[in-house]
C-alpha positions in Angstrom: -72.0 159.0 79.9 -71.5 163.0 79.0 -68.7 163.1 76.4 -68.7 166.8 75.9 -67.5 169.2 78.5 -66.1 172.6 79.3 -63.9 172.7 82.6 -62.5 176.4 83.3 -59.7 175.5 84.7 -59.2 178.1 87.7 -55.7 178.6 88.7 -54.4 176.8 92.1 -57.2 175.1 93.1 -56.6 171.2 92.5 -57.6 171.8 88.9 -54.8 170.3 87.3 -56.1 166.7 88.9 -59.8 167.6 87.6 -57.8 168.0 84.0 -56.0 164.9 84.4 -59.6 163.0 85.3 -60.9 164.8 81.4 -57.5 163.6 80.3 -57.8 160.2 81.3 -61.5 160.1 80.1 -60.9 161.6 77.0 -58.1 159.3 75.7 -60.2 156.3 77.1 -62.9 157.3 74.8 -61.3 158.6 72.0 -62.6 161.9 72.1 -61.2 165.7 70.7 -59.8 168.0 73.2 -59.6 172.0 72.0 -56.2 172.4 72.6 -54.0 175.9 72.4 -53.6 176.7 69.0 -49.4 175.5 68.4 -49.8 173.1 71.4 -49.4 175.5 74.5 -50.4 174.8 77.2 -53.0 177.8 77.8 -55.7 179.4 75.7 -53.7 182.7 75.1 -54.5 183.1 79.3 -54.7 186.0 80.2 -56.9 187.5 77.8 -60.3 186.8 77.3 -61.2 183.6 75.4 -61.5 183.5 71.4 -62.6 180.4 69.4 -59.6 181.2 66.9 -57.2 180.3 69.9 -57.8 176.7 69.2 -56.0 174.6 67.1 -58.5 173.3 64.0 -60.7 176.2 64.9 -62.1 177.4 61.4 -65.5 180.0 61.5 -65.4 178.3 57.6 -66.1 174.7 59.3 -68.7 173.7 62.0 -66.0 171.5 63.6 -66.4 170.9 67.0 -64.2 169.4 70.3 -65.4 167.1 73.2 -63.6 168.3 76.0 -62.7 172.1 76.7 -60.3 172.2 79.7 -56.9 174.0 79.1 -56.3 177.5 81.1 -58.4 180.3 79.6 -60.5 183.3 80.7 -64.1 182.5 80.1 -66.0 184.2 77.3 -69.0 181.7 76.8 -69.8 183.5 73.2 -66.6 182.4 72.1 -66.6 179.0 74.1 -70.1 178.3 72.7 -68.8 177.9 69.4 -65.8 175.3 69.7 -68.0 172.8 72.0 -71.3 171.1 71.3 -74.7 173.1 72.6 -75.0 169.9 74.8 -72.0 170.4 76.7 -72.1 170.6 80.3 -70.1 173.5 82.1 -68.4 173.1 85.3 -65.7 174.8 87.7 -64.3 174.4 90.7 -62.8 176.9 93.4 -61.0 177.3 96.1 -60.7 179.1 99.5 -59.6 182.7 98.2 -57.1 182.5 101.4 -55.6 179.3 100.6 -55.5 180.6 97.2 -54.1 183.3 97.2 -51.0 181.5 99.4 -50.4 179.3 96.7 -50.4 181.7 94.3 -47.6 184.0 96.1 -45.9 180.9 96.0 -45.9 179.8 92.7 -46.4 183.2 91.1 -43.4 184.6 92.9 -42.1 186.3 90.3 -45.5 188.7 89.7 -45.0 192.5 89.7 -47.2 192.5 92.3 -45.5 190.1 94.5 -41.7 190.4 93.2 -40.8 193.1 95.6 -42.1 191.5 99.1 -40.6 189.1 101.1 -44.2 187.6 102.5 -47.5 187.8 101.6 -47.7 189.0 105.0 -45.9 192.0 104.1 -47.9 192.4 100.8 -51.1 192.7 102.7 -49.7 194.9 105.2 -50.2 197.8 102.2 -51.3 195.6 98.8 -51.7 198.7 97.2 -48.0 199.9 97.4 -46.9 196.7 95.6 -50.6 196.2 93.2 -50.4 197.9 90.2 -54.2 197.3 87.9 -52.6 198.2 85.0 -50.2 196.1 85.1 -50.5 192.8 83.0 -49.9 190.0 85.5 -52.1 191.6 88.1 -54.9 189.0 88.3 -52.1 186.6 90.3 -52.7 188.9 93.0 -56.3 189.8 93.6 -59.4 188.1 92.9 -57.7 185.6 90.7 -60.9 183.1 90.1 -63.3 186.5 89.6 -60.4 186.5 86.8 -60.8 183.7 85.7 -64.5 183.6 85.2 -64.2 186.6 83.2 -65.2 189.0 85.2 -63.0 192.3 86.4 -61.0 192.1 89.4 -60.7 195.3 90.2 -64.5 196.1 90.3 -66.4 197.1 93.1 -67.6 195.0 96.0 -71.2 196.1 95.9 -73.7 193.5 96.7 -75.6 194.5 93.1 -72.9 193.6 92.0 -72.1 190.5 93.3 -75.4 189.3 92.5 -74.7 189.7 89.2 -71.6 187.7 89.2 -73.2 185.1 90.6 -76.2 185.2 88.5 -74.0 184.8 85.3 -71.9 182.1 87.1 -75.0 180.6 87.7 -76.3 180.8 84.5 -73.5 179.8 82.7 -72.5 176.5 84.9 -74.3 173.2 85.3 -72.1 172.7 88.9 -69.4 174.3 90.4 -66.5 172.2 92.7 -65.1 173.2 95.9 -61.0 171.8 95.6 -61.6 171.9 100.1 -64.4 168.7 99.6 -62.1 167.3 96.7 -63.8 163.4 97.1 -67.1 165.1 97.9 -66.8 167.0 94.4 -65.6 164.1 92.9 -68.3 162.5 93.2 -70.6 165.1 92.2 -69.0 165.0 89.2 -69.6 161.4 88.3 -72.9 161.8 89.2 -73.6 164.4 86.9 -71.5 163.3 84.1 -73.0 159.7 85.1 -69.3 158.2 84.9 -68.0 155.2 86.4 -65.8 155.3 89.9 -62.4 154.7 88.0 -63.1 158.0 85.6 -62.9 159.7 88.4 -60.3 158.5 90.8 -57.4 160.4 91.5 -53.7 160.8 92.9 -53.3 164.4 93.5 -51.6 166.2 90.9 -49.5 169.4 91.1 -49.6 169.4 94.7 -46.8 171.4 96.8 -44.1 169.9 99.2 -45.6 170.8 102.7 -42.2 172.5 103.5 -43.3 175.2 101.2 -46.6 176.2 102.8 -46.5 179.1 105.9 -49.8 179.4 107.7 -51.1 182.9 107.9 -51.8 184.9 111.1 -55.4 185.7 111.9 -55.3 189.4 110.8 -53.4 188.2 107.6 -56.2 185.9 107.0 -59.0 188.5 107.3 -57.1 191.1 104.9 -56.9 188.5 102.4 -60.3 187.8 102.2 -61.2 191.8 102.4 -58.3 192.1 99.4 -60.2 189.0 97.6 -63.5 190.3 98.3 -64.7 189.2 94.9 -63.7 185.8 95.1 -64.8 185.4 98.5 -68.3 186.6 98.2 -68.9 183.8 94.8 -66.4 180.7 97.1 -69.4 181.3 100.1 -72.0 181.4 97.9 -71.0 178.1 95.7 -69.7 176.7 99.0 -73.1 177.0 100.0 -74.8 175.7 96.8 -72.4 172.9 96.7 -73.8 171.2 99.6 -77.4 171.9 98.5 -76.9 170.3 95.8 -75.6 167.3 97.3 -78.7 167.3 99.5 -80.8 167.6 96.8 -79.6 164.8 94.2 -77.1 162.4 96.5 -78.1 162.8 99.8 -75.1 162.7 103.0 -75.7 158.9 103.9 -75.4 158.1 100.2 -72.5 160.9 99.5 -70.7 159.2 102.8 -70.8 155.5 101.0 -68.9 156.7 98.0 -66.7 158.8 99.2 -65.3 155.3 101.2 -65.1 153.7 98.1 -63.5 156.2 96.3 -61.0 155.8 99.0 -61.2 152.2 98.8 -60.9 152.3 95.2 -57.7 154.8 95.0 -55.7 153.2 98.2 -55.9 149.8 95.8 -54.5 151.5 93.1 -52.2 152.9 95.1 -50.7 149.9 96.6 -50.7 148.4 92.8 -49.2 151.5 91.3 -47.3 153.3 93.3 -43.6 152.8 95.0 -43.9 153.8 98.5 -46.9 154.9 99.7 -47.5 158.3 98.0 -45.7 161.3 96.2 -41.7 162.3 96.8 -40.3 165.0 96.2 -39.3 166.2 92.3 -35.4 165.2 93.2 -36.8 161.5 94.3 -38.4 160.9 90.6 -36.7 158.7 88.5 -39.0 158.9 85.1 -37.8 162.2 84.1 -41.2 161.8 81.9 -43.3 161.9 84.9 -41.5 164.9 87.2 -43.9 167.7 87.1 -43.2 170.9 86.6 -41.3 173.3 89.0 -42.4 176.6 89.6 -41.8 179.6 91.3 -40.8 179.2 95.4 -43.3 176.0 95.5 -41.7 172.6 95.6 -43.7 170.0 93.3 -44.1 166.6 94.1 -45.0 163.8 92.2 -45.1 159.8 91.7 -42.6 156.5 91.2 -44.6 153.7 89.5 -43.8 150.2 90.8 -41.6 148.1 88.4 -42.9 144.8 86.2 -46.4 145.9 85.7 -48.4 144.3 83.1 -48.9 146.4 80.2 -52.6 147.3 80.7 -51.9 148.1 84.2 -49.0 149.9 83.5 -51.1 152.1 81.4 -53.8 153.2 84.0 -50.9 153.4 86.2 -49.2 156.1 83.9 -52.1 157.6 83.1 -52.7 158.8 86.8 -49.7 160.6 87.7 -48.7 161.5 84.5 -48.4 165.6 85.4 -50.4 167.8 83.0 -48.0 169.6 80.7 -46.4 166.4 79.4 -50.1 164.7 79.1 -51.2 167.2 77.2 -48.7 167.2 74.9 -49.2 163.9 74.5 -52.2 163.7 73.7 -51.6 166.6 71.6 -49.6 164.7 69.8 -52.0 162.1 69.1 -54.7 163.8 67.7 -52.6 166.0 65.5 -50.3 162.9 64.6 -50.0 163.7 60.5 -52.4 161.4 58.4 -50.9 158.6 56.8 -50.7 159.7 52.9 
């Protein structure tokens, strides 16, 4: 199996279950994750990546990490020199409408979006309320164009959207699509040649329904002329996505393991979980497992069944353990002082 890997990690778009999957892997096999420098819980996000900004990162020593997924903005100089050459590069993105719903949601508080009621109103005239100078503005246009390094704010000229994609391209081994979640799963195992368990999932950092408002039509197409950017790179790795499937899985083969997949995660389910899914953050009784709440978006997370053995009380935990306290724990572990 593939033991060194660099995830960019795009905002709102089921990456924090992907990281939970590198979590999950990592800790089974022992391997180093390049964690924040101090133990945060992003790579000095939003400015452009910088080896320095992981913790144990000397230019004096030629140490390296496994597994590169924490929030950053890609720079693959800098990234190049924290992971192994072999490392394989993936992403995964999202609808830039969908995305850009969640993000009003949870990123209420951005100057960009703290003086609107709905994002309806906020695309009415984005560029009353959208300031590019101002520091948070990526929340609120072309947020995975962000991301990837790239600025938001450039022009939408197909030259240059080649470009994009060309780096993209050249950079990544695959890109996911969060809207075919099993589909990319599966992908992923494929070209990390995993096992099924490495990468089952519950869904992690997923909102409360109540908090979701679908948009009107016209709302829908001024998003995705306001996201431009992201649109143009979602279509074309959209696209590419399913190629790519064609070309090393096949659909019949792709349809078998997404069942079990399902199979796989509905037993785990009925083993794990109390109740048949997620509950609301209020309805969470291991304070240790409520994830974290933020902005006008409502949560949700897990109760694990009672009198599990210990083994499967592990994998249990593991799986809806939410990201920030994982990390931390994990953090903990591989920085845990040496014993003199």
């Amino acid at each position: 199996p593939q033991t060194d890997i660099v995830f960019l990690k795009v905002h709102k778009s089921a990456s924090s279950t992907v990281m939970n999957i590198l979590f999950r892997f990592g800790e089974t096999h022992n391997l180093t994750f390049a964690f924040p420098a101090g133990g945060g819980n992003q790579l000095y996000y939003p400015h452009h990546f910088l080896a320095r900004f992981v913790q144990g990162f000397s230019p004096r020593s030629p140490r390296r990490f496994n597994i590169l997924c924490h929030h950053m903005r890609f720079l693959q100089p800098e990234v190049q020199k924290v992971v192994p050459s072999s490392a394989v590069y993936f992403s995964i993105l999202r609808n830039p409408v969908q995305l850009m719903e969640s993000s009003f949601m949870y990123y209420k508080g951005a100057s960009a979006f703290s003086r609107v009621r709905s994002l309806e109103e906020f695309l009415s005239q984005p560029h009353r309320y959208y300031n590019r100078t101002s520091g948070d503005r990526h929340y609120a246009k072309n947020l995975m164009t962000f991301d990837f390094g790239f600025n938001p704010d450039g022009d939408v000229s197909p030259e240059r959207v080649q470009l994009m994609i060309k780096a993209i391209e050249a950079s990544f081994d695959f890109v996911l699509i969060s809207e075919y979640f099993e589909e990319s799963m599966v992908l992923l195992k494929e070209m990390l040649c995993w096992d099924l368990d490495s990468v089952v999932f519950f869904p992690l950092n997923a909102r409360d329904k109540s908090t979701k408002s679908p948009l009107s039509d016209s709302a829908v197409e001024k998003a995705k002329e306001w996201n431009r950017l992201d649109w143009e790179i979602y279509t074309h790795f959209n696209r590419t996505f399913w190629e790519r499937i064609d070309w090393d899985i096949g659909r019949e083969r792709m349809r078998r393991e997404v069942q079990a997949l399902r199979a796989r995660q509905a037993e785990l389910a009925r083993t794990c979980l109390q109740g048949t899914g997620s509950v609301a953050p209020k309805d969470i009784r291991d304070s240790s497992l409520r994830p974290l709440q933020h902005g006008g978006a409502r949560i949700l997370g897990y109760n694990l069944k009672q009198g599990l053995d210990k083994e499967m009380e592990r994998t249990c935990r593991r799986l809806v353990t939410p990201e920030l306290q994982y990390s931390s724990t994990l953090y903990k572990k591989q920085f845990a002082p040496k014993p003199l």
